[in-house]
ZAMARGU-4260 file (C-alpha; in steps of 0.2 Angstrom, whole numbers, plus 5000, padded with zeros to 4 digits):
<rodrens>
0) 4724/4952/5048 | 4741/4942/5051 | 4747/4930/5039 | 4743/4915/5049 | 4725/4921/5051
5) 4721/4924/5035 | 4729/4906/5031 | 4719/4898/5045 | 4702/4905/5039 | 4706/4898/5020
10) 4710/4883/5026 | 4695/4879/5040 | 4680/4882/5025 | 4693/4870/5012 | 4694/4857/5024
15) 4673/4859/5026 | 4673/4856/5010 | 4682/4843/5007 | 4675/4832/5021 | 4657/4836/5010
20) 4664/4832/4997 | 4673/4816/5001 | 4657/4809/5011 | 4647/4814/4993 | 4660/4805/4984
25) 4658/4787/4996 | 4639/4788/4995 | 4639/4789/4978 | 4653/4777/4973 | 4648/4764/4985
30) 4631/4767/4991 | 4624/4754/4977 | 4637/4740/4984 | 4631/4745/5001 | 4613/4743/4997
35) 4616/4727/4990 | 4628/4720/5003 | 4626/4726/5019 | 4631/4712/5034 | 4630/4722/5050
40) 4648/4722/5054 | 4648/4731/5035 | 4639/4745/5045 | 4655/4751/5056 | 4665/4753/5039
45) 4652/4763/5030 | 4650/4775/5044 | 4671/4776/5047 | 4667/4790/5034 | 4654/4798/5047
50) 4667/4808/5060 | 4663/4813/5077 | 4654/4830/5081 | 4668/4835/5090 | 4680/4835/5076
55) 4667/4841/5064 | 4664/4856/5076 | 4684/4861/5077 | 4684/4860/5057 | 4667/4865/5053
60) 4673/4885/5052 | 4656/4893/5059 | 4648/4881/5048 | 4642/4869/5060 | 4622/4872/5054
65) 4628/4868/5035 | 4637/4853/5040 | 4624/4845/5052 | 4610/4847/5038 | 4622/4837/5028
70) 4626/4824/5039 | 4603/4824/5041 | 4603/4819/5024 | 4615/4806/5024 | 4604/4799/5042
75) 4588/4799/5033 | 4597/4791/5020 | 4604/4777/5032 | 4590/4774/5039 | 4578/4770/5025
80) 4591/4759/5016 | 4593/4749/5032 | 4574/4750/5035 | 4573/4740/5017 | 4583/4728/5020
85) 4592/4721/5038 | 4584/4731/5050 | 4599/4735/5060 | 4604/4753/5065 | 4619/4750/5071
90) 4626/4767/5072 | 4608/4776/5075 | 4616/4782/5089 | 4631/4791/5084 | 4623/4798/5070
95) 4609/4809/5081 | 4624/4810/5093 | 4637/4820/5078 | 4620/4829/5071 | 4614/4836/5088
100) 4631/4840/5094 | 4635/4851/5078 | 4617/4859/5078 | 4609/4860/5099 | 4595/4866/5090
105) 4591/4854/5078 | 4574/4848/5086 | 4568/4838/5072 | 4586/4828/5073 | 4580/4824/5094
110) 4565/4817/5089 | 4567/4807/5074 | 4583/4801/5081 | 4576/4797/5098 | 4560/4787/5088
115) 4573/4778/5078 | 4583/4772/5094 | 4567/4767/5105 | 4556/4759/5094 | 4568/4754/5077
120) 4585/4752/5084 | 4578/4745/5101 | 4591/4756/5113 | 4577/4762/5122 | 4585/4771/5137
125) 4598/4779/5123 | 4581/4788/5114 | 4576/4794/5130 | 4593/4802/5135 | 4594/4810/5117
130) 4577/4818/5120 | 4583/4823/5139 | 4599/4832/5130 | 4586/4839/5119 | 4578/4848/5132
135) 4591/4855/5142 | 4596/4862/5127 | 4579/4865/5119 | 4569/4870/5136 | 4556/4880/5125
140) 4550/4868/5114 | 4535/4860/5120 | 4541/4845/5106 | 4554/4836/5117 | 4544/4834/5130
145) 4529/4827/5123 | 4539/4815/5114 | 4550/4808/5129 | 4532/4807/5137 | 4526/4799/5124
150) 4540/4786/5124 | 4538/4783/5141 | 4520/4779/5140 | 4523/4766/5126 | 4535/4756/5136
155) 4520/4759/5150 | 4532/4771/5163 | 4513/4781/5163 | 4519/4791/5180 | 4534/4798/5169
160) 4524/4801/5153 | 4511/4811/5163 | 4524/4823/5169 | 4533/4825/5154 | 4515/4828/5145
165) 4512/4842/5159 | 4532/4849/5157 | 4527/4851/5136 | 4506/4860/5141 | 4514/4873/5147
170) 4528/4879/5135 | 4524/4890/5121 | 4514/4883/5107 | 4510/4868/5115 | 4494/4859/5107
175) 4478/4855/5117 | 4483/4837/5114 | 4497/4836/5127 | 4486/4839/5142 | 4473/4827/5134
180) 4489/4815/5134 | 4493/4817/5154 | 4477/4811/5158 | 4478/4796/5146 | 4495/4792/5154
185) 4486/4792/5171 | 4472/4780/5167 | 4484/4772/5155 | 4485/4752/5157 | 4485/4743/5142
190) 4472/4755/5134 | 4475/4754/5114 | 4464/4767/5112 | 4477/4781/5120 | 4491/4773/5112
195) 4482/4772/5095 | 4477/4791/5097 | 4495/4794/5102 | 4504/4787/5087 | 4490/4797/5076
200) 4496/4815/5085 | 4515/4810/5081 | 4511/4806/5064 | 4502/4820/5061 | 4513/4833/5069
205) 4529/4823/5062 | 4538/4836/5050 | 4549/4823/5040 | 4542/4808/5031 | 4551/4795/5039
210) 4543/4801/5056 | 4527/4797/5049 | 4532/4781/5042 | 4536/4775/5059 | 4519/4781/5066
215) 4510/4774/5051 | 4517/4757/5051 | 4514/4757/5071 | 4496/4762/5068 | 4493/4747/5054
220) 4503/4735/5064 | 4490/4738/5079 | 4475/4737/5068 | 4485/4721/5063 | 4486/4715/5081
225) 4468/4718/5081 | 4463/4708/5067 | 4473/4693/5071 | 4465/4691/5088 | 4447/4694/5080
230) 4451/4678/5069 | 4460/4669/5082 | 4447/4670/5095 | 4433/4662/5084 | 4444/4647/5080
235) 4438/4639/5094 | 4419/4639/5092 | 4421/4633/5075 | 4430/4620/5079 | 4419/4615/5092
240) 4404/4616/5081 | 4413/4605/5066 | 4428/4594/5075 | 4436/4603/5062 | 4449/4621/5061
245) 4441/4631/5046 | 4451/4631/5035 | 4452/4650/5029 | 4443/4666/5035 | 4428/4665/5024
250) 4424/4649/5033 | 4422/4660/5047 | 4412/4671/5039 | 4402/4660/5031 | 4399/4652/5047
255) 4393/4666/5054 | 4407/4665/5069 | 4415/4682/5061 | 4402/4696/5055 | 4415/4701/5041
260) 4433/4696/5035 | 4444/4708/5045 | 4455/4720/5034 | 4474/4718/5034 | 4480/4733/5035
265) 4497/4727/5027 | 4486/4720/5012 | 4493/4703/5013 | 4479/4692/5022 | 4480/4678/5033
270) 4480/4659/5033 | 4473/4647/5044 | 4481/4630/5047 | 4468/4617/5046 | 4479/4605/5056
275) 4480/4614/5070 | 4470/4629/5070 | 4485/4641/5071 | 4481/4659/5062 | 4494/4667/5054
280) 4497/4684/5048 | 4505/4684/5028 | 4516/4698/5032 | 4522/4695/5050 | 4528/4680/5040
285) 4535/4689/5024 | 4543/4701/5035 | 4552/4692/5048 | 4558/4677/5035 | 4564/4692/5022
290) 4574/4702/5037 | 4582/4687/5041 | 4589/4680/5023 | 4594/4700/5021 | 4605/4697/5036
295) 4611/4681/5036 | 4614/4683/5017 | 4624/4698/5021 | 4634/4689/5035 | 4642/4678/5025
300) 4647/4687/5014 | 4657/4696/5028 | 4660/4678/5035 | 4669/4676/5017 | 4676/4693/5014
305) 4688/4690/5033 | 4688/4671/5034 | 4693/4669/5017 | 4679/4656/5013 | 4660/4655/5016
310) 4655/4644/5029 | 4655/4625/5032 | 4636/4627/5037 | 4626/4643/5045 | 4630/4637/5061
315) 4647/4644/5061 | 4640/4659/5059 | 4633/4656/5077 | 4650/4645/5084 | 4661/4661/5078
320) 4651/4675/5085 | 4646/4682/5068 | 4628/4681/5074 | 4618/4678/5089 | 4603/4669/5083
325) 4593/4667/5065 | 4576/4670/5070 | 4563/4663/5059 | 4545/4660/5055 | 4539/4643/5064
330) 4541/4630/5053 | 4554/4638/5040 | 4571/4633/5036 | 4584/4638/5027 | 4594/4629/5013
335) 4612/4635/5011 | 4626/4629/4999 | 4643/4628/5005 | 4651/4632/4988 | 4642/4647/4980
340) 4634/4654/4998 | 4617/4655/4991 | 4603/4653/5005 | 4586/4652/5001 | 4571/4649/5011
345) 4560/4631/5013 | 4544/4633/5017 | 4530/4623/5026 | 4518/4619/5013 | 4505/4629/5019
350) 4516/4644/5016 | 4521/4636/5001 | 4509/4645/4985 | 4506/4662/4996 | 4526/4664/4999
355) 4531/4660/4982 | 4540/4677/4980 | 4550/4678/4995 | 4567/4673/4991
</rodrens>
């Protein structure tokens, strides 16, 4: 082999290497910060030290396969930590982009990725295009298919979800459950029962655990749904029996207006405002109010980190283009503090006792 050869293989693997080992190195000397401090504009510099597939590919030295399971870690890695905290996957897409594009056949990497982008990262149409690449890739696997059928049924495209659910019952290995799926996208109009058996077949065919957190908190957020409008719809006949909104469930129940308390699936319970007759889910609330302080906690801290100071008031987060709305809870506020940064909720009292940890 000639000299330059020889030298040109050495090198390839060591520059492998030291991309693995450099990305190792940032995870592990600033994941904790990142965790703790993550804005979404913080996103784009963590994942500067995420490089494109293309350049990857030209370095990877027939290594490609040992690179992208790498890089599959360090994805599930970013979305569970953004999943915990802000909620905002920035970069969803060019991480399933890098992975797929350094492994074709990565299935797994199509459809967690594409599950990410169309119901987490809300780039609907960019889930459905990483499952299309799938297939002309993958045009075997029954998988891709049923998924990008599956996807199109829940944002109720039921003439596209039918086909792709009769492109996936043909190909090898196909379950019974994809040509029990066409039909459900045919008939499909709002049928929660379809979509509820749906989300049971992805959660149980998912092969990574994150795939089946999505499904399962899909599944518990319908049953949630489900309980809400049970409550909700016998406010009125209590009302109209008393002049009076009950003031919790058991009133309900004891009224004999609900047969039982329904279950929260979430485990937090609900709370009924005796003003007004309003029902309200505990950990709708919890979970949009902590989202939000994550975020606009994070932001300025970025606000500070390039303006030099923290904000005048949270408004000039909006005024400077920082963020595009602070979305919370009705009735909630938030107090902030111009010299330390420090924002902290202020709740209505009737959120007041059952809120008292979320700070």
């Amino acid at each position: 082999m000639p000299a330059t050869s020889t030298r040109r293989a050495v090198l390839l693997p060591a520059a492998v290497f030291a991309i693995l080992c450099s990305l190792g190195a940032v995870s592990w000397l600033v994941g904790p910060a990142i965790r703790r401090a993550r804005p979404p504009a913080f996103v784009e510099e963590e994942m500067v030290y995420f490089p494109s597939g293309q350049f990857l590919g030209e370095v990877s030295a027939g290594q490609r396969e040992l690179v992208a399971d790498f890089l599959w870690l360090r994805a599930i890695q970013y979305y569970g930590a953004h999943r915990q905290t802000d909620r905002q996957y920035v970069w969803a897409r060019h991480i399933f982009r890098v992975i797929t594009t350094l492994s074709p056949r990565f299935v797994e990497a199509y459809r967690f990725g594409a599950l990410v982008l169309a119901t987490d990262a809300m780039e609907i149409e960019e889930g459905f295009d990483l499952l299309k690449r799938g297939m002309h890739l993958n045009p075997t696997r029954w998988e891709l298919p049923f998924d990008l059928g599956f996807l199109y049924s829940l944002n109720g495209r039921e003439a596209l979800a039918a086909g792709y659910f009769e492109r996936a019952r043909v190909l090898p290995g196909a379950p019974e459950q994809a040509k029990r799926f066409a039909a459900f996208a045919l008939r499909r109009s709002g049928d929660e029962e379809s979509a509820r058996a749906m989300w049971v077949e992805l959660r149980d065919s998912a092969t990574n655990p994150a795939s089946r957190e999505i499904a399962d908190y899909a599944l518990r957020s319908m049953a949630l749904d489900a309980a809400l409008e049970s409550i909700e719809a016998s406010v009125p006949a209590y009302r109209a029996a008393l002049g009076t909104a009950p003031r919790s469930v058991e009133d309900l129940v004891a009224r004999g207006d609900l047969d039982a308390a329904p279950r929260d699936p979430f485990g937090r319970g609900f709370l009924i405002d005796p003003e007004t007759g309003a029902v309200h889910s505990l950990f709708r609330v919890e979970e949009t109010l902590s989202r939000t302080l994550s975020t606009v906690r994070q932001t300025v801290l970025l606000f500070r980190q390039r303006e030099g100071a923290f904000p005048a008031a949270l408004d000039d987060l909006l005024a400077r283009g920082y963020m595009t709305m602070i979305h919370l809870p009705e009735g909630f506020s938030l107090r902030y503090d111009a010299s330390t940064g420090e924002v902290t909720p202020v709740a209505p009292r009737l959120f007041e006792a059952a809120l008292g940890g979320v700070t």
